[in-house]
MIGUFI-280729 format. One record per residue (C-alpha): y, z, x. Coordinates in steps of 0.05 Angstrom, whole numbers. Each point is the difference from the previous one (the first is absolute). Layout:
N
{atom {Y; Z; X}}
...
//
This chain:
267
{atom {2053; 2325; 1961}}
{atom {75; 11; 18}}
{atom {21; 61; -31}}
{atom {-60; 45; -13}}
{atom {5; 71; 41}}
{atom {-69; 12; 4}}
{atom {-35; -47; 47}}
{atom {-69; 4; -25}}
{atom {42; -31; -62}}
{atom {30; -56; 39}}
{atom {-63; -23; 38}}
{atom {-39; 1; -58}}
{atom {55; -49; -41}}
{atom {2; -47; 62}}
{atom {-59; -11; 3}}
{atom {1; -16; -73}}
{atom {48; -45; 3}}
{atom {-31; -40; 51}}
{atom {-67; -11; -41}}
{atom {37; -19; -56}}
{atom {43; -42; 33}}
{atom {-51; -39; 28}}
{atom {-30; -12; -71}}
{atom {61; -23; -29}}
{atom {-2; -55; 55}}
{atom {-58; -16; -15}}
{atom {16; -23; -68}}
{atom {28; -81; -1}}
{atom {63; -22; 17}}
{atom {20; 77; 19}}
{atom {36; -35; 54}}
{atom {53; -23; -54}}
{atom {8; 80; -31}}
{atom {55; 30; 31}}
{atom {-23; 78; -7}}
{atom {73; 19; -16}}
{atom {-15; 69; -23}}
{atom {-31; 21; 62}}
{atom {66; 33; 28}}
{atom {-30; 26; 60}}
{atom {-39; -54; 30}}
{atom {43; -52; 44}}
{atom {-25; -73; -20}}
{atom {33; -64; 36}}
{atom {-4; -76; -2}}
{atom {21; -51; 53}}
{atom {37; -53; -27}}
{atom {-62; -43; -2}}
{atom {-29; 39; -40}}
{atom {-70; -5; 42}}
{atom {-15; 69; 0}}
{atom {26; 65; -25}}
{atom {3; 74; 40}}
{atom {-19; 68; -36}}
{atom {22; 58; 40}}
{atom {8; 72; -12}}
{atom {11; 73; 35}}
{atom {-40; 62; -16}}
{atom {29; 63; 33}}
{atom {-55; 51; 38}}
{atom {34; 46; 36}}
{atom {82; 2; 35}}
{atom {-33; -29; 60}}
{atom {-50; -42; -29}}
{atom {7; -66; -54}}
{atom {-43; -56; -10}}
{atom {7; -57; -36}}
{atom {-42; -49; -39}}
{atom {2; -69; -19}}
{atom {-20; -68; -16}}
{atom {12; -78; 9}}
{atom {-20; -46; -62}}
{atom {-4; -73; 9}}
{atom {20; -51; -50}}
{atom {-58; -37; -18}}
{atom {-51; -1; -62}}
{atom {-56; 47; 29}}
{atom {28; 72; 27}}
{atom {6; 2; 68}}
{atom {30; 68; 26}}
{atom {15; 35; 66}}
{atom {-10; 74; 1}}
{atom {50; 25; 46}}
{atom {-31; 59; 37}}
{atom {52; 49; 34}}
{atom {-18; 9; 68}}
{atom {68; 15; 30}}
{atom {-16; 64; 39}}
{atom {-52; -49; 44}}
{atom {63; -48; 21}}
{atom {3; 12; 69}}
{atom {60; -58; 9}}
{atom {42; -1; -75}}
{atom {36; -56; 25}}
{atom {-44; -48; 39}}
{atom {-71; 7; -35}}
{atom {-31; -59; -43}}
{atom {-23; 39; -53}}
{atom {-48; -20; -62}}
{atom {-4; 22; -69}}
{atom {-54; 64; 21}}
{atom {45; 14; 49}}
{atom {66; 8; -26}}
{atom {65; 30; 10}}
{atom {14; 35; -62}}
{atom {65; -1; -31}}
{atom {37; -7; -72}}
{atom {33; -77; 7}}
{atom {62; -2; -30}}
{atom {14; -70; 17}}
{atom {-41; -79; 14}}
{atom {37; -57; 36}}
{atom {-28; -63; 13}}
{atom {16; -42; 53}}
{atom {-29; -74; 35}}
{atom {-33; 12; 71}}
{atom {-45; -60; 37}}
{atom {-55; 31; -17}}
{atom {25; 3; -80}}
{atom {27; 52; -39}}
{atom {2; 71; 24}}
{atom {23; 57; -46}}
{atom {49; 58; 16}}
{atom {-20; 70; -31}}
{atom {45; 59; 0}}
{atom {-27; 65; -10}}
{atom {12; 73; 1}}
{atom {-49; 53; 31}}
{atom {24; 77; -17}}
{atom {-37; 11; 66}}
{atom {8; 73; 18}}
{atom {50; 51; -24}}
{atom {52; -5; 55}}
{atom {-1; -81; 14}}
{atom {-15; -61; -48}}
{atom {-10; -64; 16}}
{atom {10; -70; -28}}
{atom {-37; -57; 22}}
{atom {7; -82; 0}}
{atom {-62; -41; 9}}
{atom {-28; -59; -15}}
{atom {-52; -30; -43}}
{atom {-35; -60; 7}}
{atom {-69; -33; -21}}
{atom {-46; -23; 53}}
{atom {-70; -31; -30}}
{atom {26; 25; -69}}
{atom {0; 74; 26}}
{atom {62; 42; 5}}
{atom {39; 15; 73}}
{atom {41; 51; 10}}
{atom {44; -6; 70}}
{atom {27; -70; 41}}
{atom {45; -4; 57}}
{atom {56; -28; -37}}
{atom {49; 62; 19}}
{atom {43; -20; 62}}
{atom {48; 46; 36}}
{atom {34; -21; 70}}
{atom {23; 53; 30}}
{atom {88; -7; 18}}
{atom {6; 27; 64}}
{atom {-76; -27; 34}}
{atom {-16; -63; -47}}
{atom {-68; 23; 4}}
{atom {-36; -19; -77}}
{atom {-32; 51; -37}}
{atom {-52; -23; -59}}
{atom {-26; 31; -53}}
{atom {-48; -6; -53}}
{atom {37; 52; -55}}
{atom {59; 33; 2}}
{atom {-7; 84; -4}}
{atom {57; 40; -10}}
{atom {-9; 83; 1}}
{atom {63; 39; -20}}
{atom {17; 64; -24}}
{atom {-16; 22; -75}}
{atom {72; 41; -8}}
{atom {29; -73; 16}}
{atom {2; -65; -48}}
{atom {-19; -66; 42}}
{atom {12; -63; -28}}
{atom {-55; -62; 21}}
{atom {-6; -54; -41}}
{atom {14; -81; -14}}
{atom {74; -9; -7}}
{atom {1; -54; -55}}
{atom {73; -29; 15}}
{atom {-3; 4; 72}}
{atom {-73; -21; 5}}
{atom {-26; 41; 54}}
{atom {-39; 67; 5}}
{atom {55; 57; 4}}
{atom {-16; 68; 23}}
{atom {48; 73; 24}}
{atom {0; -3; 76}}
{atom {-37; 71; 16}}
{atom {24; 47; 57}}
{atom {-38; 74; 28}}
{atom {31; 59; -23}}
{atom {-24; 69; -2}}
{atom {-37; 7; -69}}
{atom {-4; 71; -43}}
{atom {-38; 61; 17}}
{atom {-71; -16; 17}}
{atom {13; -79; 3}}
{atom {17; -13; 68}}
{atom {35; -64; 25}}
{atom {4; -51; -67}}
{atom {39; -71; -4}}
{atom {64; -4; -52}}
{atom {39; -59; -17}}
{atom {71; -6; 42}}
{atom {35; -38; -46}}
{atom {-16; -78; 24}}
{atom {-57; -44; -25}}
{atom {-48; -48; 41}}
{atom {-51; -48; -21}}
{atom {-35; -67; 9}}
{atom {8; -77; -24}}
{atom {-37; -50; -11}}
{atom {-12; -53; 55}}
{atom {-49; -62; -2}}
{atom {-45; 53; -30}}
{atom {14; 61; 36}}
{atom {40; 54; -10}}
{atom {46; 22; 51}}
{atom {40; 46; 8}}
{atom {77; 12; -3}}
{atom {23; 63; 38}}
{atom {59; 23; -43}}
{atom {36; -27; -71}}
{atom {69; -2; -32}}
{atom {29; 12; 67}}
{atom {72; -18; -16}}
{atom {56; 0; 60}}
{atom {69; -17; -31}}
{atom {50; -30; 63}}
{atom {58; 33; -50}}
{atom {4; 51; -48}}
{atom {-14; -17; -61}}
{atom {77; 17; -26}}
{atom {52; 1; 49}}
{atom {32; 60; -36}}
{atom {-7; 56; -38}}
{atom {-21; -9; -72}}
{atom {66; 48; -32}}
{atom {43; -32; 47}}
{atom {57; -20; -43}}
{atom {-31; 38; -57}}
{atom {29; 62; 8}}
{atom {7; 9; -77}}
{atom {-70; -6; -12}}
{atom {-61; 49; 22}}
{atom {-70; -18; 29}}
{atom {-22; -32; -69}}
{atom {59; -42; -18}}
{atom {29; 33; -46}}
{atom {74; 20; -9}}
{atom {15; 68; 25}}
{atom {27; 51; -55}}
{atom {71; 11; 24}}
{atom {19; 84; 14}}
{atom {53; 27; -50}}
{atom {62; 25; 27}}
{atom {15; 66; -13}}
//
């Protein structure tokens, strides 16, 4: 599916793999077998364990990728969501309510589970290879209405500094350059979402105008179950410099490492 240069090759083993996935869950207690071996499919629990998520890319074209996918429920008879790809018919990435035949396909790399009023909601970060200039990475959110899977609620809040005016969003979409490494995910010791602030700059030969990380990091908290977000991090301002002088002052037998310098011989 991944590596195969032929594509009749690919398309062919996909669609292999997803009939015989869907017999091995089929089979009881499949819920409980962890597919280890299966090195190119992403599969992710919540920490309730109330479902699992079966996701996976399969590469057309350098503009074109889709991606496949599956949620499995934990219960004694199989119930499973086909996740159909329909991300070329999202007209708004980051305000739509989307369902399970109607979803924005991505690899998810990551599942975080947090407490709303309306119950738990679940954070999924995934990677779409997009297009062959600009990728993307993505944040939504899962949750289970009438036992069927949601993708999208307005838990994303962003105030704007300099008008106050409130911006909300259902998902979070992120498109960047593909020379450029872009960091978005859950920051564990921190406990927020984390991602490279972007800028425009003028991309490569046939690109045209493409975003880049400067350098400083934004992201969003959690807040009475909403996330909201924080304009800038580790934004340290000392009122002193850290050492009043310089570090070989008084050292001027040492060098720069510490160590005792070799004395010259006299002639």
């Amino acid at each position: 599916v991944v590596n195969d240069s032929l594509p009749e090759e690919r398309f062919a083993t996909c669609k292999k793999l997803i009939t015989t996935l869907v017999q091995a869950l089929k089979i009881e207690n499949s819920f409980q077998y962890k597919f280890d071996r299966v090195k190119s499919v992403s599969i992710l629990y919540p920490p309730d364990s109330t479902f699992r998520v079966f996701t996976w890319q399969l590469y057309v074209d350098i503009d074109d990728y889709r991606y496949h996918g599956a949620i499995q429920m934990n219960s004694g008879k199989l119930q499973l969501f086909p996740l159909i790809d329909r991300s070329p018919e999202v007209t708004s990435e980051e305000y739509d309510i989307l369902s399970p035949d109607k979803w924005y396909g991505s690899v998810y790399y990551n599942l975080r589970q947090f407490e709303t009023a309306e119950g738990n909601k679940y954070l999924l970060f995934g990677y779409d290879g997009f297009s062959f200039f600009n990728r993307r990475k993505v944040v939504d959110v899962l949750s289970f209405k009438d036992g069927k899977p949601v993708f999208g609620a307005p838990v994303f809040v962003q105030t704007d500094p300099k008008t106050g005016s409130e911006t909300v969003r259902n998902r979070l979409m992120m498109e960047f350059s593909s020379e450029a490494s872009f960091k978005l995910n859950y920051d564990e010791v921190w406990g927020l979402i984390i991602f490279d602030h972007l800028i425009t700059m003028g991309g490569s030969y046939g690109q045209g105008p493409t975003k880049v990380p400067d350098g400083t990091y934004e992201g969003y908290k959690l807040e009475n179950g909403k996330w909201v977000w924080v304009e800038k991090f580790w934004t340290t301002e000392m009122d002193e410099a850290p050492r009043p002088e310089p570090v070989l002052d008084n050292r001027s037998q040492q060098d720069v490492f510490g160590k005792e310098k070799k004395k010259k011989k006299s002639n």
